[in-house]
C-alpha positions as CSV (number, residue, x, y, z in Angstrom):
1,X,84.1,128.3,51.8
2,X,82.1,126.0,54.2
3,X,78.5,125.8,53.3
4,X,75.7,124.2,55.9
5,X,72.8,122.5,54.6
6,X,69.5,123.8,56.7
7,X,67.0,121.4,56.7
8,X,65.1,121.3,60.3
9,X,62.7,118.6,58.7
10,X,64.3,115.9,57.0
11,X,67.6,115.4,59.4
12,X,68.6,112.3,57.8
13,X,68.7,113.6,54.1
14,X,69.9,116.8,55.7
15,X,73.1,114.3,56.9
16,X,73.1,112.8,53.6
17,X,73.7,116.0,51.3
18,X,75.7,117.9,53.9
19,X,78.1,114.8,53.7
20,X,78.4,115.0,50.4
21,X,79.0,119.0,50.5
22,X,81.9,118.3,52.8
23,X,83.1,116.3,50.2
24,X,83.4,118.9,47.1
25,X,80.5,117.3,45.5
26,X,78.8,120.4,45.3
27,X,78.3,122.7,41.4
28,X,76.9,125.7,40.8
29,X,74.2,125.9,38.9
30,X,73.1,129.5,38.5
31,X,73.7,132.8,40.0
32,X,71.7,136.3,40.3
33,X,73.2,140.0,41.5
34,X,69.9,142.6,41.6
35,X,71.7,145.3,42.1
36,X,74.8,145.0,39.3
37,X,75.0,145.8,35.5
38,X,72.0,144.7,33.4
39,X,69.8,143.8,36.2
40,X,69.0,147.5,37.2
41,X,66.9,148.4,34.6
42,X,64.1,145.9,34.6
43,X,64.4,145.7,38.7
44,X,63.7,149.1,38.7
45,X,60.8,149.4,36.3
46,X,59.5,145.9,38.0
47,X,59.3,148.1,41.2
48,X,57.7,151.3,39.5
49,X,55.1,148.8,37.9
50,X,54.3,147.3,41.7
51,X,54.7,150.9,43.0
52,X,51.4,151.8,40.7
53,X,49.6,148.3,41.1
54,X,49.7,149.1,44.6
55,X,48.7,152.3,45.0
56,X,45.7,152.1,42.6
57,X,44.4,148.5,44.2
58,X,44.9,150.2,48.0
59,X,43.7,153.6,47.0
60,X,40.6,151.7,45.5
61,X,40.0,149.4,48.1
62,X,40.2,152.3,51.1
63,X,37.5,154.1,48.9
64,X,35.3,151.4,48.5
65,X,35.5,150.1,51.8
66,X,34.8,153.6,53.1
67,X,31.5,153.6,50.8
68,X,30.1,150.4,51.8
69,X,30.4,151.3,55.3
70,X,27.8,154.3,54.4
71,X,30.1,157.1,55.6
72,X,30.7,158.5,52.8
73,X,34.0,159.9,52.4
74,X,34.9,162.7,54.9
75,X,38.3,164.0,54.0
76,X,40.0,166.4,56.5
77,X,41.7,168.8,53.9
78,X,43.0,171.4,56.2
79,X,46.7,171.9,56.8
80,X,46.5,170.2,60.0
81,X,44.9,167.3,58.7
82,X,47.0,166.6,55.5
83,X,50.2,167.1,57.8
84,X,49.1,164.6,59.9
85,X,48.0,162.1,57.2
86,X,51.5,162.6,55.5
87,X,53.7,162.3,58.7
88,X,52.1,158.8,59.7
89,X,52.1,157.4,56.2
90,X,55.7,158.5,56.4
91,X,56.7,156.6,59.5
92,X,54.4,153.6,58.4
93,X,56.6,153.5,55.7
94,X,59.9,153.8,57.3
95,X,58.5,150.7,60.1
96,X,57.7,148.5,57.4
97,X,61.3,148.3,55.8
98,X,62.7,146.5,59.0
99,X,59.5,144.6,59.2
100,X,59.8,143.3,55.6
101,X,63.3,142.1,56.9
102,X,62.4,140.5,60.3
103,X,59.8,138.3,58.3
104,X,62.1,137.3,55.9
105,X,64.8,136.9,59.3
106,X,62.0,134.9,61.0
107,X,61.1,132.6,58.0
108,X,65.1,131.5,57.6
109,X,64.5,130.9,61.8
110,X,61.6,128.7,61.1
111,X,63.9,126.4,58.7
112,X,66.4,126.4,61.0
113,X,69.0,128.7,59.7
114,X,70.8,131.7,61.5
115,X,69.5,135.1,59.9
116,X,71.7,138.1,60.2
117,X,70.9,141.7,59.3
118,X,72.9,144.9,57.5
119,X,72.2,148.1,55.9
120,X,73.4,149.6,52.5
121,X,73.2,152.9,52.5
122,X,71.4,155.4,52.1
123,X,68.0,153.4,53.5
124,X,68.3,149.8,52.5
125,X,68.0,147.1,54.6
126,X,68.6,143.5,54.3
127,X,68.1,139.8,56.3
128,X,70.9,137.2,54.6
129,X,71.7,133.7,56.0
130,X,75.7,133.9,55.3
131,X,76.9,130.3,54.5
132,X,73.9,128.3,54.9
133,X,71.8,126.7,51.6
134,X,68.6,126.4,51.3
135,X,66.2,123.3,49.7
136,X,64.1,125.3,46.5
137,X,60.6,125.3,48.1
138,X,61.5,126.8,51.4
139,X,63.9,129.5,50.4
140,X,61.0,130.3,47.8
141,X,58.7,130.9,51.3
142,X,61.7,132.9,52.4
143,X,61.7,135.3,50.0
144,X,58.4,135.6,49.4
145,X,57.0,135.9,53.4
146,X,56.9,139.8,53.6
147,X,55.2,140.1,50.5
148,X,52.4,137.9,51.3
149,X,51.7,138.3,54.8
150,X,51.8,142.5,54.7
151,X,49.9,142.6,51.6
152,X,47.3,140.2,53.4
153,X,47.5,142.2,56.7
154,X,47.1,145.4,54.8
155,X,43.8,144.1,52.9
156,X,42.5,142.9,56.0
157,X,42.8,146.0,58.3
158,X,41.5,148.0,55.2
159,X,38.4,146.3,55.2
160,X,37.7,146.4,58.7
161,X,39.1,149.9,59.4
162,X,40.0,151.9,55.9
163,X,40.0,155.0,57.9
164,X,42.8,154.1,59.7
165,X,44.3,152.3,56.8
166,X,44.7,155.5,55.3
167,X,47.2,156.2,57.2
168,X,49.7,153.3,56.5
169,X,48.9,153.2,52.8
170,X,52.8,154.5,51.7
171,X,53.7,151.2,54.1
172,X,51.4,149.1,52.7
173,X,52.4,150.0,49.0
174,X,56.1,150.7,49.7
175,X,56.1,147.1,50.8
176,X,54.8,145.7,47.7
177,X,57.1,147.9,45.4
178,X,59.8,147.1,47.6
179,X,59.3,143.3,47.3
180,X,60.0,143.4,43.3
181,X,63.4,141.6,44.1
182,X,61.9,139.0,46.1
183,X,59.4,138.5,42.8
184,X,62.1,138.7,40.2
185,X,63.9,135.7,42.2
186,X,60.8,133.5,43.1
187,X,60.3,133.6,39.3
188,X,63.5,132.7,38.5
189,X,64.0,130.0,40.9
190,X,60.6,128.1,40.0
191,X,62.0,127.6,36.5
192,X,65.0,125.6,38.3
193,X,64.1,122.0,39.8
194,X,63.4,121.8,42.9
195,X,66.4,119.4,44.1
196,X,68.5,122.4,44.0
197,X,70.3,124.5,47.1
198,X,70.2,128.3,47.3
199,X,72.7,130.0,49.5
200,X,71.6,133.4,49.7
201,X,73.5,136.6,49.1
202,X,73.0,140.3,50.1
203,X,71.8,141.0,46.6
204,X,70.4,138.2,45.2
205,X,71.4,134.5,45.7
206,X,73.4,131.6,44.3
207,X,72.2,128.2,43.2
208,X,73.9,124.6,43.6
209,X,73.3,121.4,43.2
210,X,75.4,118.0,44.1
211,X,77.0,116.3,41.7
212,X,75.9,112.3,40.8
């Protein structure tokens, strides 16, 4: 297996380490599957947890926002209304799973590595960087990029339009419970030093580091 070092920044080290890849000086140091055996379980209540965090910090915020506007809350409750409310949250939700991806694509692009996309069915999507190795810190931006920046976009656009927010709240909060993965790996990774490479997988990653 041929690994690249990606390191747009520091093209002399970058020379330095990948020469030393090349020659077989490279151990692994950890390794981490999300979706096999006994990560499941905690992934899955990790996600639930988020799921609720969300909902009750959005759900808040929209009503709050709405209040301090002095509107007071005007809720449409016919049929018509509700239908509509549901369909767009619906479809807000279903755009934000190949946004979370394109971030994540676009933050491996701004290293300098070569993102590519796939789909496990039934609906999930995912942005790898076969072959390539990232340094700690900026594989820890990586994974953590569509978290941040939609949960920040999200607070923004509900306080200066929480009307409209309403209608992208199952995006906004599908995002963050969607993101546990991406939290359950940033975690892990911090507690490694940050000299190590991460060469990421479709379900998690793998860690290395070059041998003295």
């Amino acid at each position: 297996m041929s690994l690249t070092l990606i390191d747009r920044f520091h093209p002399r080290l970058r020379g330095e380490q990948q020469a030393a890849i090349e020659a077989g000086q490279l151990r692994i140091r950890d390794e981490l599957a999300l979706l096999e055996g006994e990560q499941l379980r905690p992934l899955a209540l990790l996600s639930l947890l988020m799921l609720i965090i969300g909902a009750l910090f959005f759900v808040a915020l929209t009503l709050v926002s709405i209040l301090a506007r002095g509107h007071g809350l005007q809720i449409n409750a016919g049929f018509g209304g509700i239908l509509l409310w549901l369909l767009a949250n619906v479809i807000a939700y279903i755009v934000v799973l190949p946004l979370h991806e394109a971030i994540h694509g676009l933050a491996f692009a701004f290293w300098g590595g070569k993102p590519y996309f796939g789909t496990k069915l039934p609906l999930a999507l995912y942005c790898s960087a076969k072959n390539q190795l990232f340094r700690r810190d900026p594989y820890l931006v990586v994974g953590m990029a569509p978290l941040v920046i939609i949960t920040l976009a999200g607070i923004v656009f509900t306080l200066l339009a929480p009307g409209a927010a309403s209608y992208t709240l199952f995006g906004t909060i599908g995002n963050l419970s969607g993101a546990a993965g991406d939290l359950v790996v940033a975690l892990r990774l911090l507690r490694q030093p940050r000299s190590i490479l991460i060469e990421d997988t479709e379900t998690g990653y793998r860690s290395w580091e070059i041998a003295a």
